[in-house]
C-alpha positions as CSV (number, residue, x, y, z in Angstrom):
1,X,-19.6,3.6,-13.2
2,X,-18.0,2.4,-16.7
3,X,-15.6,0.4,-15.6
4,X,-14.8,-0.8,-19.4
5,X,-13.3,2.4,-19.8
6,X,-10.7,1.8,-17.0
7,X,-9.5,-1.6,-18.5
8,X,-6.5,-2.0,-20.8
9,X,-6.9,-4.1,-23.8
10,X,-4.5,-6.6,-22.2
11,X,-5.7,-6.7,-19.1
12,X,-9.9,-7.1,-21.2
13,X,-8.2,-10.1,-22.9
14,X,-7.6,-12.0,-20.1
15,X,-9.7,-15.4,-19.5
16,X,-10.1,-17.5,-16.7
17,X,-7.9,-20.3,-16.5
18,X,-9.3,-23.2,-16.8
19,X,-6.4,-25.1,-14.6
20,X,-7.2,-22.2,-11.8
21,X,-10.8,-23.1,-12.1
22,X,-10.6,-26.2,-10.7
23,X,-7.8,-25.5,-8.1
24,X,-10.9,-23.7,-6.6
25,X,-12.9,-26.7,-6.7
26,X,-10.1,-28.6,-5.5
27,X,-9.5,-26.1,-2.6
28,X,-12.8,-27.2,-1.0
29,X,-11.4,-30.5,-0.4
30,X,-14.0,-32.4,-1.2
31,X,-13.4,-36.0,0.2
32,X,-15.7,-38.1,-2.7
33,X,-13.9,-35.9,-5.3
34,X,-11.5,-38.2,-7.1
35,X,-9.1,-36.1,-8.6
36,X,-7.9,-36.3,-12.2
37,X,-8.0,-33.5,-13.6
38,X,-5.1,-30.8,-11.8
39,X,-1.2,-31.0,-11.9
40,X,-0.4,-30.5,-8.3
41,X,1.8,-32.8,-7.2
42,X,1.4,-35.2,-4.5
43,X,2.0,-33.6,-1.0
44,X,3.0,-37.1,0.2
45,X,6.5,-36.6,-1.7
46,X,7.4,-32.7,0.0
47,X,9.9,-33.2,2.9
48,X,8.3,-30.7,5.2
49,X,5.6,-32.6,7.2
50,X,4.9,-30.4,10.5
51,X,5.7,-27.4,11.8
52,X,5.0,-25.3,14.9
53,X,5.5,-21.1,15.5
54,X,5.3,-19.3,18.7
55,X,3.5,-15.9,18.9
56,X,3.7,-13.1,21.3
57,X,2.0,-14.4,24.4
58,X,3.9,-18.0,24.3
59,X,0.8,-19.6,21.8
60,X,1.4,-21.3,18.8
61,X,0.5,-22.3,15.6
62,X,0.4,-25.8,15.0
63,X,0.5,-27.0,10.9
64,X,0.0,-30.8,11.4
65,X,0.4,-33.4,8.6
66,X,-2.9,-32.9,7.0
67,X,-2.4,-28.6,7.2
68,X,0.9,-28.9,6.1
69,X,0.2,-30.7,3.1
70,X,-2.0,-28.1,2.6
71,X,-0.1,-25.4,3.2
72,X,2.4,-26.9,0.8
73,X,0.4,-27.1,-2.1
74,X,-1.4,-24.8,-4.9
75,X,-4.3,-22.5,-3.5
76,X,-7.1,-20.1,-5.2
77,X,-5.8,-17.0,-6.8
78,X,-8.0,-14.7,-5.0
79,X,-6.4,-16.1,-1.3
80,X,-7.2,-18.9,0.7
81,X,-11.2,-19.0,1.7
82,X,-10.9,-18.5,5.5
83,X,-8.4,-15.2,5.0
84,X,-10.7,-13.5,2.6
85,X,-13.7,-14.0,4.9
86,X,-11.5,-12.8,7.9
87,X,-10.6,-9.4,5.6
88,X,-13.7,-9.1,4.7
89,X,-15.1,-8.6,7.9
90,X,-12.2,-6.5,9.2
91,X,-12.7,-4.1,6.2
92,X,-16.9,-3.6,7.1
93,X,-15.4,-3.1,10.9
94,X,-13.4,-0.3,10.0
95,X,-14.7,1.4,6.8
96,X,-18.5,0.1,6.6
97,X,-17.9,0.7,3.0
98,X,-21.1,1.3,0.9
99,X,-20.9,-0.9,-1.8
100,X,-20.6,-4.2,0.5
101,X,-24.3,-4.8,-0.4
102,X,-24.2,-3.1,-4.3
103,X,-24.7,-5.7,-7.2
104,X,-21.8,-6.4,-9.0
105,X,-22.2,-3.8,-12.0
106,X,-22.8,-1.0,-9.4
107,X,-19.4,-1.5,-8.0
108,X,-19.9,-4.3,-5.1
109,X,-16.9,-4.5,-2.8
110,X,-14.2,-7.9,-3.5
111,X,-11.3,-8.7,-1.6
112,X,-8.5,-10.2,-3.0
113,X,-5.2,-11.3,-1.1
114,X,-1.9,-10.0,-2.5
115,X,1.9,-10.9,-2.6
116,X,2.4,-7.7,-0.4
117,X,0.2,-4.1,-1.3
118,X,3.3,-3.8,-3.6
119,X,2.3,-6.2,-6.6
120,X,-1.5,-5.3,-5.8
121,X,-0.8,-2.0,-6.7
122,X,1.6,-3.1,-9.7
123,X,-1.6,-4.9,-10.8
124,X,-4.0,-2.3,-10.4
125,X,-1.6,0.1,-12.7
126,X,-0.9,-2.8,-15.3
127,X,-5.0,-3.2,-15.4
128,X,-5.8,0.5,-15.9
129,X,-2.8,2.2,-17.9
130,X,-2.5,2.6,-21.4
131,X,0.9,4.7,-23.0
132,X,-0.4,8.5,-22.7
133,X,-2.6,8.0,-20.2
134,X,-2.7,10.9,-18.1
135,X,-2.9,9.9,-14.0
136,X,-2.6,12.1,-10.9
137,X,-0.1,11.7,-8.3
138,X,1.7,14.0,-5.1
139,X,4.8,14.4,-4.6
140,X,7.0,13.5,-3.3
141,X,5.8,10.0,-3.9
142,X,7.2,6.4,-3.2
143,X,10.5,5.8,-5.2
144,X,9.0,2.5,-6.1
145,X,5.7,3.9,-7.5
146,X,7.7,5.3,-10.0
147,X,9.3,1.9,-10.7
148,X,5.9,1.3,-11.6
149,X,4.2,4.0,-13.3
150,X,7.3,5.0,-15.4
151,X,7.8,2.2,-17.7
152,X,4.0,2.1,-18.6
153,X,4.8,5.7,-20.7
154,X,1.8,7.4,-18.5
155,X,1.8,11.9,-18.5
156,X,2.1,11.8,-14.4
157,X,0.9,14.9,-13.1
158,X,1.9,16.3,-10.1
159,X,-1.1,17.8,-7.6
160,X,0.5,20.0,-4.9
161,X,0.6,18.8,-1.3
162,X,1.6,20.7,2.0
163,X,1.7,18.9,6.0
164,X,-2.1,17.5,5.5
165,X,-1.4,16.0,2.5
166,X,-2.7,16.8,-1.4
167,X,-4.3,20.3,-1.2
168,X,-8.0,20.2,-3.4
169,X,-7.6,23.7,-4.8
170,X,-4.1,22.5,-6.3
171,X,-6.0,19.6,-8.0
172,X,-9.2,21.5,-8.4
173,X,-7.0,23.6,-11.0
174,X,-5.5,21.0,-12.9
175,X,-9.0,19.3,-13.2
176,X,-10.1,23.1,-14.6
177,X,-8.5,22.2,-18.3
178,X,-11.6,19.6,-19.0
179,X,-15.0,19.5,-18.7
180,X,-17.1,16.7,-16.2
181,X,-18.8,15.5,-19.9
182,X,-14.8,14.7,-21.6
183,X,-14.5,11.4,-19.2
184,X,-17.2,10.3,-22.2
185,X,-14.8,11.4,-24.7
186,X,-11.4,9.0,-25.0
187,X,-10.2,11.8,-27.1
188,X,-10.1,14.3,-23.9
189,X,-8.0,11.9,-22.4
190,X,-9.3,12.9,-18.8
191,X,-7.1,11.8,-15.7
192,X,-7.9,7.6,-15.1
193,X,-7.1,7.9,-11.4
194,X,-5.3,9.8,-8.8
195,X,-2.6,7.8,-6.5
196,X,-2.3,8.6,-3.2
197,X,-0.8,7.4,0.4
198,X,-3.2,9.2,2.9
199,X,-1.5,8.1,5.9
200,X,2.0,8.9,6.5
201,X,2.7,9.3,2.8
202,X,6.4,7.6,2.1
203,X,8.6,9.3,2.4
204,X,6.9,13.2,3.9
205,X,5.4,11.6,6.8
206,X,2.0,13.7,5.5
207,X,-1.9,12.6,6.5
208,X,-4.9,13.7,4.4
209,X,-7.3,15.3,7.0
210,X,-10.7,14.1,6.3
211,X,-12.4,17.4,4.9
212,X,-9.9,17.3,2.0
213,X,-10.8,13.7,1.3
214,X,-14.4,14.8,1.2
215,X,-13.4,17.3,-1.5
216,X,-11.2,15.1,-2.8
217,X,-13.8,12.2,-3.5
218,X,-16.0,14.7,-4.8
219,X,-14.0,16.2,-7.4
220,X,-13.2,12.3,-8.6
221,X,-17.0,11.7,-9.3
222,X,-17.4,15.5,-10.8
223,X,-14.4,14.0,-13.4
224,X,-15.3,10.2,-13.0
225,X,-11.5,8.9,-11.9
226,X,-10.4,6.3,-9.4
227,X,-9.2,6.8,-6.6
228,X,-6.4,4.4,-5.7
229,X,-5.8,4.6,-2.6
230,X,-2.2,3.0,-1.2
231,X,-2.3,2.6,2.7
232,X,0.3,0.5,3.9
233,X,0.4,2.7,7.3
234,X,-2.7,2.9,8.4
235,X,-2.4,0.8,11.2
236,X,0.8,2.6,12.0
237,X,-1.9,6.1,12.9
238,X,-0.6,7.9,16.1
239,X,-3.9,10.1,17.1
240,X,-7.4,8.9,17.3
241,X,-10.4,8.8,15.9
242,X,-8.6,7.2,12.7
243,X,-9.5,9.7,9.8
244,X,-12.2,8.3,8.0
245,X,-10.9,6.4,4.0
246,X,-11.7,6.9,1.0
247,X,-13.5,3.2,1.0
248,X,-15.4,4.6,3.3
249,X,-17.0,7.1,1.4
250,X,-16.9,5.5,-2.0
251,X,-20.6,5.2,-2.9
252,X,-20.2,5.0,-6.6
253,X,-17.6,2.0,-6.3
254,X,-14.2,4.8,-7.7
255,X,-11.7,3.1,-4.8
256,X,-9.4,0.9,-5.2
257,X,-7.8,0.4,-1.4
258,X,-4.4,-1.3,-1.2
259,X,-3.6,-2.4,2.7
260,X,-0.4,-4.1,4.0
261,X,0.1,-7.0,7.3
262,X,4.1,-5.9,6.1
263,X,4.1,-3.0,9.2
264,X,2.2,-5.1,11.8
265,X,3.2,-8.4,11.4
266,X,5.3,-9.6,8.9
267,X,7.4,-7.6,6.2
268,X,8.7,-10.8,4.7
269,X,5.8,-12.9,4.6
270,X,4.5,-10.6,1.5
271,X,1.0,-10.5,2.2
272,X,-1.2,-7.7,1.5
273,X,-4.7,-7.4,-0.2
274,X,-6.6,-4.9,-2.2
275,X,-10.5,-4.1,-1.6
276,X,-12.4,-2.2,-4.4
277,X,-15.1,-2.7,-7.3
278,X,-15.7,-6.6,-7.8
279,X,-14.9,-5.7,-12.0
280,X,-11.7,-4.5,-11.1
281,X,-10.8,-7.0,-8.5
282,X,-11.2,-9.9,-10.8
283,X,-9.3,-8.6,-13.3
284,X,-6.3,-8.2,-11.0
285,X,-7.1,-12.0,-9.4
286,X,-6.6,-12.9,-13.8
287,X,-3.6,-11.1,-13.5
288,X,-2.7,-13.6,-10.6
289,X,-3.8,-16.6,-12.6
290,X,-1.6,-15.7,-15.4
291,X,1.4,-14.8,-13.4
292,X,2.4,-15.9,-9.9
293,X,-0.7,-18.2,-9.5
294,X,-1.0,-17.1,-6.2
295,X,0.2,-15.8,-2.8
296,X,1.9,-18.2,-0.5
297,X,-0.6,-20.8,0.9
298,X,1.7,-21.4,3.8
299,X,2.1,-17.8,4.6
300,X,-1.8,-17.1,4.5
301,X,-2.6,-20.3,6.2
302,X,0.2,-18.9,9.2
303,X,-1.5,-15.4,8.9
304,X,-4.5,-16.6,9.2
305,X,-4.9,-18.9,11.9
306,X,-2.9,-16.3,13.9
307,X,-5.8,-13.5,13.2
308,X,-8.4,-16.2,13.9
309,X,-6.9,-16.9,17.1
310,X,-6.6,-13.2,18.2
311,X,-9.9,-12.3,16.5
312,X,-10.6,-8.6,15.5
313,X,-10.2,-7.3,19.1
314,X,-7.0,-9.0,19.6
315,X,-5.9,-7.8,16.3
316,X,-6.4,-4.5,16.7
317,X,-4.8,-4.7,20.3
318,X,-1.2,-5.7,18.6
319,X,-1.6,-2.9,16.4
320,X,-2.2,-0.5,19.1
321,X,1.0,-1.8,20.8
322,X,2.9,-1.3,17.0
323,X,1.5,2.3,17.0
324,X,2.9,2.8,20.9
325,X,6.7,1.7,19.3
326,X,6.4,3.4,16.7
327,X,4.8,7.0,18.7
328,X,8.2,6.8,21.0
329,X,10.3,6.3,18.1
330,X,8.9,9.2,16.0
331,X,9.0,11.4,19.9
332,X,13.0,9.9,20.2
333,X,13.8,11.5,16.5
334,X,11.8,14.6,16.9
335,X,13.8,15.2,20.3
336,X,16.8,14.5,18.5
337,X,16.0,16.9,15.4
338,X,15.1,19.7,18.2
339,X,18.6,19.4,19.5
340,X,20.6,19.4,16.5
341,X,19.0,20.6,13.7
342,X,16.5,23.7,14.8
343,X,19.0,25.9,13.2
344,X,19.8,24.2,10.3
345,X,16.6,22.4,8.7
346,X,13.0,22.4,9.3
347,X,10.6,19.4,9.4
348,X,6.5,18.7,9.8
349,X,5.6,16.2,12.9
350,X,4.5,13.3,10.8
351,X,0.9,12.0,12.7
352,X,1.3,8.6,11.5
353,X,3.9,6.1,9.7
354,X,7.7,5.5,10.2
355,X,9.2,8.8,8.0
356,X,10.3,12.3,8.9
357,X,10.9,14.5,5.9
358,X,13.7,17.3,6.2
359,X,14.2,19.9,4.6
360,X,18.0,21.3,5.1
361,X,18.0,25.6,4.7
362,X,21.0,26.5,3.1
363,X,21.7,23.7,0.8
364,X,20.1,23.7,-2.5
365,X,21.3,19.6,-3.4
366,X,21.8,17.7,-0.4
367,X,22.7,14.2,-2.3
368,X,26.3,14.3,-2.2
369,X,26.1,15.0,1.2
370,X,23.7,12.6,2.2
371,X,25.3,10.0,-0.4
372,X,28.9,10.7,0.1
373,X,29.4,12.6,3.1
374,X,27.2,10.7,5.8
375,X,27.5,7.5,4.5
376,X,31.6,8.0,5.3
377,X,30.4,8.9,8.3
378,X,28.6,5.5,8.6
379,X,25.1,7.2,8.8
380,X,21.9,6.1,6.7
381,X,19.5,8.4,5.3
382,X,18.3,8.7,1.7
383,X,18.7,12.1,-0.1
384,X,14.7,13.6,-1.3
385,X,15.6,13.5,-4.9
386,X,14.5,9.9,-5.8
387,X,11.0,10.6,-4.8
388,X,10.3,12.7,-7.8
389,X,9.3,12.4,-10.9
390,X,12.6,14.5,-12.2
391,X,15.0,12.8,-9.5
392,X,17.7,15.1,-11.2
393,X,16.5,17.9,-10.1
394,X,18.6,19.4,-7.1
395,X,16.3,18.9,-3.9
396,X,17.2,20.0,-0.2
397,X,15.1,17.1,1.3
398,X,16.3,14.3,2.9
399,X,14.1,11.3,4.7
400,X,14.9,10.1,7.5
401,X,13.4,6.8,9.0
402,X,12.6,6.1,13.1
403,X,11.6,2.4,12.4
404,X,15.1,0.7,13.4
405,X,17.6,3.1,15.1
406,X,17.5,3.3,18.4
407,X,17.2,6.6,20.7
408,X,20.6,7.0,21.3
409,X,21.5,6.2,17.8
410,X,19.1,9.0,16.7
411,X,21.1,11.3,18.6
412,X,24.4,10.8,17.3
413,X,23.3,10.3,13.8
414,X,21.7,13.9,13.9
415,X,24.6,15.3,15.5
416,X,26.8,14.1,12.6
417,X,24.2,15.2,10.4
418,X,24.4,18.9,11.8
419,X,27.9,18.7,11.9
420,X,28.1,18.0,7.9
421,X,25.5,20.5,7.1
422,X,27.3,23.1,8.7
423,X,30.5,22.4,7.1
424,X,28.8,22.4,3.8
425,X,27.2,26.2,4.3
């Protein structure tokens, strides 16, 4: 892999900071250290001296004097030690990716913690787009990836998609227009990476099945781009076996893999982290140095003494009970659709994630209906036109979300929803 060629010119110039540098030293606590040489200020002034949080099961989390000061104060820009190490292991658990035991210039896997997947993946764009840059995307796609990816002046193409996700023949053909040899060539200006969510995509509720990753990951080393690959509901997977991830299969070091805790156990706290090529990860952990400094030592240190205290088996034990809620919730709004809306729209079941994607028959534009109409009628949804590229464009979509309303709230809000569409026809 050439990773030089993936790597802005800003994001190259960036240099270790040499203030950061020795946070890490000073993150070791070393007792005989006498320290002269940071500005973090002294923990003895902050108010907060202990705290206490009770978890499911009536346990706790205890931040004494000497943890809260810590938890208080500056931390490495990469995450807190004891997190990463935790990740780490979690990711060999459930990927076993191949490049945990590569050398660095062969693409060995780093961790780095994130202030939710949401910066991690605003990093990962900042590090790897230049103005013109062509990259490869599905839609619909996340109304906040284009936040992103629109102001950096990138050519976003659009590979075809359908219920189990992007469709290889669809990108096959766009890849057709260049030759494996141009990724040598700057001039070609070959596709840097294509974006994906491969487990219910936001907002169409669509899962990559694992033969199309396999063609998928092989096309991206025929063309040598990254894969960047954004799954913030994985843990939120209905059937089992899990499909298998693109980390999984990255043997040349091409994937960059965003997760999020945000589904599973805290949206608020912000903490997500990004596995991928050690190059690339320490260019995003510069990025960090230079701009937030780092995630929320308090937040980690809570995250992580809670995932400690459950242990992998434990963790994974909540997220089976999040994936039960969330498999009667997605049942309660597909009973609702089949009773209101079989006539009037048609929808895939999504297999994992909090979305169901709608497409109304009859109705061309449904924002003004969705925007104007329901939201008199004191139902929330959001009309499918802001998940693409040209939101303009008229679109018959609508998604829907199962994560809050309950059952019987499902109900009615379809039946309004049927009653609107049909006085709109």
């Amino acid at each position: 892999m050439n990773y030089a060629r993936f790597i802005t010119a800003a994001s190259a110039a960036r240099k270790p900071s040499p203030i950061r540098t020795m946070i890490d030293v000073y993150g070791k606590d070393l007792k005989s250290v006498i320290h002269l040489s940071t500005g973090s200020p002294n923990p003895n002034t902050f108010p907060f001296k202990t705290a206490a949080i009770t978890v499911e099961g009536g346990k706790t989390i205890e931040f004494g004097e000497e943890m809260m000061k810590r938890a208080l104060q500056y931390s490495q820009s990469a995450g807190i030690p004891e997190l990463l190490s935790w990740l780490k292991q979690l990711q060999v658990k459930l990927h076993n990716p191949p490049t945990v035991h590569y050398p660095p210039s062969q693409g060995q896997m780093d961790i780095c913690v994130t202030t939710g997947s949401q910066e991690g993946i605003y990093k990962v764009f900042e590090m790897i787009i230049n103005p013109g840059d062509n990259v490869l995307v599905n839609e619909p796609i996340y109304s906040g990836t284009l936040q992103v990816l629109e102001p950096l002046g990138c050519n976003i193409i659009n590979v075809a998609s359908d219920e189990h996700g992007i469709i290889p023949d669809s990108l096959r053909e766009i890849l057709s227009k260049w030759k494996p040899e141009d990724s040598r060539n700057p001039k070609k200006n070959t596709p840097k990476f294509l974006y994906t969510v491969p487990n219910g995509n936001n907002p169409s509720g669509t899962s990559l099945t694992s033969d199309r990753k396999k063609e998928i990951y092989e096309l991206a080393r025929r063309y040598d781009f990254l894969i960047i690959e954004d799954d913030p509901y994985y843990f939120v997977q209905f059937g089992e076996p899990w499909a298998p991830t693109f980390l999984s299969m990255d043997v040349d070091g091409r994937v960059i893999r965003a997760d999020s805790f945000s589904k599973v156990l805290s949206a608020g706290l912000r903490i997500g982290f990004l596995t991928g090529p050690k190059t690339l990860i320490e260019r995003v952990v510069l990025h960090t140095q230079a701009s937030t400094l780092h995630p929320s030592t308090f937040n980690q240190l809570m995250i992580s003494q809670l995932l400690h205290q459950w242990g992998e088996e434990g963790f994974l034990a909540h997220v089976h009970r999040v994936i039960d809620f969330y498999r009667e919730q997605r049942d309660a709004i597909l009973a609702a659709a089949d009773k209101w809306l079989s006539d009037l729209a048609e929808w895939h079941i999504p297999t994992a994630g909090m979305f169901l994607w709608i497409k109304i028959k009859g109705i061309s534009d449904v924002k003004q209906l969705i925007e104007e109409k329901a939201i008199k009628k004191e139902v929330l949804m959001l009309p499918g036109n802001g998940f693409y590229v040209d939101s303009s464009a008229p679109r018959p979509y609508v998604r829907v979300s199962y994560s809050l309303a309950s059952p019987e709230q499902m109900d009615v809000g379809f039946r309004i929803l049927a009653q609107l569409i049909e006085e709109s026809l």
